[in-house]
Structure formats: C-alpha cells, structure tokens
C-alpha positions as CSV (number, residue, x, y, z in Angstrom):
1,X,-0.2,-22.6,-30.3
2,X,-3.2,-22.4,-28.0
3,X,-6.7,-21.0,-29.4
4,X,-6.8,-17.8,-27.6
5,X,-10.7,-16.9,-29.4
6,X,-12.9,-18.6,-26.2
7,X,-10.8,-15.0,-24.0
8,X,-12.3,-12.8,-26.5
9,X,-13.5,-10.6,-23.5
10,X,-11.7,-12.3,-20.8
11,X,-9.5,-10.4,-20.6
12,X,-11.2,-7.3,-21.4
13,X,-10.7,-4.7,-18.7
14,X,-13.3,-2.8,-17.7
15,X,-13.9,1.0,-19.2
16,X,-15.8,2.7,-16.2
17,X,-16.8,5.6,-19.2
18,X,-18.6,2.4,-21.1
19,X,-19.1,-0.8,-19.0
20,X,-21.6,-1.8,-16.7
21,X,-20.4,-4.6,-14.5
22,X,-22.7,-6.4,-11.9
23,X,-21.7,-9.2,-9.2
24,X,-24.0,-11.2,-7.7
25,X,-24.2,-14.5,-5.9
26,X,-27.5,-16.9,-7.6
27,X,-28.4,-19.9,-5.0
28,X,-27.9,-23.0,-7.5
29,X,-25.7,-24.6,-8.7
30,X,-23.2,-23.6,-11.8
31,X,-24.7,-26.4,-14.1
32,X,-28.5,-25.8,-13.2
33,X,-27.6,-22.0,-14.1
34,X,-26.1,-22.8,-17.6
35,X,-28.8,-25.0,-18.5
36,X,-31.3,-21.8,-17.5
37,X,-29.1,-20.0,-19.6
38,X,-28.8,-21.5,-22.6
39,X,-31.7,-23.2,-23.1
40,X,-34.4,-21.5,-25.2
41,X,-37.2,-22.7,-23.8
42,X,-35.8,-22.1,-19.9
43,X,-34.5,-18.2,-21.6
44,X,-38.1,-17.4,-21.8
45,X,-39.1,-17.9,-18.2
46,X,-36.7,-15.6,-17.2
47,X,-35.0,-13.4,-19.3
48,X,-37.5,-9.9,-19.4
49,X,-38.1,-8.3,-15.9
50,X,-41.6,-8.6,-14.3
51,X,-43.9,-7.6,-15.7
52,X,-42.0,-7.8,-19.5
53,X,-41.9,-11.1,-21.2
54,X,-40.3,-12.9,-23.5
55,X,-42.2,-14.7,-26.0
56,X,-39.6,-15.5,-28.2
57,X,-35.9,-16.8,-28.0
58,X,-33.7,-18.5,-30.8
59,X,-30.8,-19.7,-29.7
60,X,-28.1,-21.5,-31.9
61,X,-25.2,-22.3,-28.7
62,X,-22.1,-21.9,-30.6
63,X,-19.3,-18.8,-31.5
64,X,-21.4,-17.2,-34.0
65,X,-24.4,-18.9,-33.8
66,X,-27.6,-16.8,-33.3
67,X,-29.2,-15.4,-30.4
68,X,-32.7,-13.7,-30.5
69,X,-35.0,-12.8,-27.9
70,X,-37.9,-11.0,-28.1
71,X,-39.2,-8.9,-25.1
72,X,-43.1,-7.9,-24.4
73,X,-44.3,-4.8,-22.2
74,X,-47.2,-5.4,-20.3
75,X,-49.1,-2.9,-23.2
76,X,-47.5,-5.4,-25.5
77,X,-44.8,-3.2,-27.2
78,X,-42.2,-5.8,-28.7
79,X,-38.4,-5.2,-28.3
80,X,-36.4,-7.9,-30.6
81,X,-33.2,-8.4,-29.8
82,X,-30.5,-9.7,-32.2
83,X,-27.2,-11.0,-32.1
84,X,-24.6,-13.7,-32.4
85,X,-22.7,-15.6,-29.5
86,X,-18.9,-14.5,-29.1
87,X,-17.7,-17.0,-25.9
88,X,-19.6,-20.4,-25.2
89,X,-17.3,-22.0,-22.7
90,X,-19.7,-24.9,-20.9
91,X,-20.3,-24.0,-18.1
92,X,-18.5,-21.1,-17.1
93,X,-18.2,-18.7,-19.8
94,X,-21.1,-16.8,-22.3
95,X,-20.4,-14.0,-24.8
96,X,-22.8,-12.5,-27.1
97,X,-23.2,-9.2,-28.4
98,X,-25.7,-7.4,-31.0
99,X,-23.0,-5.8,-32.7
100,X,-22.7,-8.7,-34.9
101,X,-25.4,-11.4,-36.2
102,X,-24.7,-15.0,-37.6
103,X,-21.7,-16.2,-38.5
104,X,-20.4,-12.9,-37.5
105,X,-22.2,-10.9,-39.6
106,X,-21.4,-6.9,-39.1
107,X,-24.9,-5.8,-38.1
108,X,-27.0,-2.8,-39.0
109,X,-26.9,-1.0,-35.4
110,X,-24.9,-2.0,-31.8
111,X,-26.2,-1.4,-28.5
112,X,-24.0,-3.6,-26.2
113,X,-22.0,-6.6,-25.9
114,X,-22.1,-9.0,-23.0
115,X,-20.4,-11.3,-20.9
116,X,-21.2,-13.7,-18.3
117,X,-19.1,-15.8,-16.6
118,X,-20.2,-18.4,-13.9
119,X,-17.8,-19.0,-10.9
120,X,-18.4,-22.0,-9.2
121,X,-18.9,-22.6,-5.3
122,X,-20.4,-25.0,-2.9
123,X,-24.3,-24.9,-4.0
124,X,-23.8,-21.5,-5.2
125,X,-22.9,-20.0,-8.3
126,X,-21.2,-16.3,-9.0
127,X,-22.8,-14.3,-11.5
128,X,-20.7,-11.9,-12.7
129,X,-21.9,-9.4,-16.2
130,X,-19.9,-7.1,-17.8
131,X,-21.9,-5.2,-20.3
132,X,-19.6,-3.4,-22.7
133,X,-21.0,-0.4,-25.2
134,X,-19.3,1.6,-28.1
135,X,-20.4,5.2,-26.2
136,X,-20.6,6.3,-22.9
137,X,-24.5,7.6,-24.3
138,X,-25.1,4.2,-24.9
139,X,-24.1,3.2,-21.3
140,X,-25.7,5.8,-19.4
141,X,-28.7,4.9,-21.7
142,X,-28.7,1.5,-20.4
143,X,-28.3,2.4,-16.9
144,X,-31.1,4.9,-17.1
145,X,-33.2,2.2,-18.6
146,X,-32.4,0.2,-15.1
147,X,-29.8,-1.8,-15.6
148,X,-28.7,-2.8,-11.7
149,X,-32.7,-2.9,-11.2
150,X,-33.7,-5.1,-14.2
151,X,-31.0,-7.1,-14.4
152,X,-30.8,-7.9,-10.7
153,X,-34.7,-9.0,-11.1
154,X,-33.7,-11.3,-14.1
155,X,-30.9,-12.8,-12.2
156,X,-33.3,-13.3,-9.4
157,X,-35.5,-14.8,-12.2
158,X,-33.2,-16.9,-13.3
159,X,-32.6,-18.6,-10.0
160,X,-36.1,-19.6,-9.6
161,X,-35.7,-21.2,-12.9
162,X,-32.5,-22.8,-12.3
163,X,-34.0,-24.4,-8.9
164,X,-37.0,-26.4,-10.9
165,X,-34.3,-28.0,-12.7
C-alpha cells in the first residue's frame, strides 16, 4: 500500500473563504531554491520583508521536526514563529504549519498552515504557496497584513539568496 502522508496538502483544494495562494516564477534553479529554503542559516537572509529581519531560525528538516523563525521590526519588536514541518519532499515539496509543534504536538494557538511546492523548468523554478487558515478572520487578517506584498518581497529575497549559491 503506498504512503499517502508526503500529499497531506497535495491534494488540498483550495477554500477561496480561507486560503491565500500565490504563483510566481523565482530565476534559479529548483535545487539552489530548496537549499535557500531549508537551510537555517540561508532562512535568515531572506525570510522577513525589508526592512524586518530574522535573527533566528531552527530548523529540524523532517515531518514533524521543528521549525522556528523569529522576525525583527526595524523598532525591534520580535514576532516568534512556531511550528512543525508536515511535507518535506526534496526538492519539490514543503509543508509546515503552526498549528502543531514537534512531533506533532497540538499547539496552544493556529494562525496558518503552509505549503510550498517547487516546479521545475529550464533555469527557472515555480513558486507556488498555498497558505491555508482555520477562519476566513484569520485570512483576511493575513492579507491585510500584506500578504501578496510581503511575501512577493521574500520570494524576491529568496532569489537573491538562491543565486550566491
């Protein structure tokens, strides 16, 4: 019987009352763009939108395993972020959501759950992110927070990172 647990989301279709969904096209290639992704260290350089930073980033690359990042305002307000991984399918498919935390832990509060899958193309990679929440006051939250914006500008981030590589 095949393991069906690395579609957890694939086959998720969207809910235009809770989802947020972008599509966009990062100039590198799929491999570079997993290792930015995954990589703590890389995760840092990229992952908050300019001006924010991210000083901090645990990342344990496994279903279940921990992922942490820490975001900074410019004023130095901190925003932790914690969660576990759901999907890591090298190098096309990552999961995570903060709905959970280690080992699938049932966590105190949810604000989203994400997936990102990496389509692969001649010196190109396809970034496509579907953002899931549990309320559609969580998701217009999230997209009066910015979301196309901010995470458009991290994408864009994330392909200047993926290029030193």
């Amino acid at each position: 019987m095949p393991n069906n647990l690395n579609n957890l989301h694939n086959n998720s279709p969207v809910n235009k009352d809770l989802d947020l969904t972008l599509d966009l096209v990062i100039a590198a290639p799929r491999e570079k763009v997993w290792q930015a992704l995954t990589q703590p260290e890389l995760i840092k350089q990229w992952f908050a939108p300019h001006p924010y930073t991210t000083p901090d980033c645990r990342v344990d690359l496994r279903c279940g395993g921990e992922f942490f990042t820490l975001m900074q305002s410019p004023d130095g307000a901190q925003y932790p972020n914690s969660g576990c991984f759901t999907q890591v399918c090298e190098p096309e498919i990552l999961g995570w959501t903060d709905a959970l935390s280690t080992d699938f832990r049932p966590a105190e509060q949810s604000f989203m759950s994400v997936q990102i899958r990496l389509s692969n193309h001649e010196n190109v990679t396809g970034y496509h992110v579907h953002v899931m929440h549990k309320n559609s006051e969580d998701k217009q939250r999230h997209e009066s927070m910015g979301f196309v914006e901010g995470w458009t500008q991290c994408a864009k981030q994330l392909e200047a990172v993926a290029n030193t590589l």
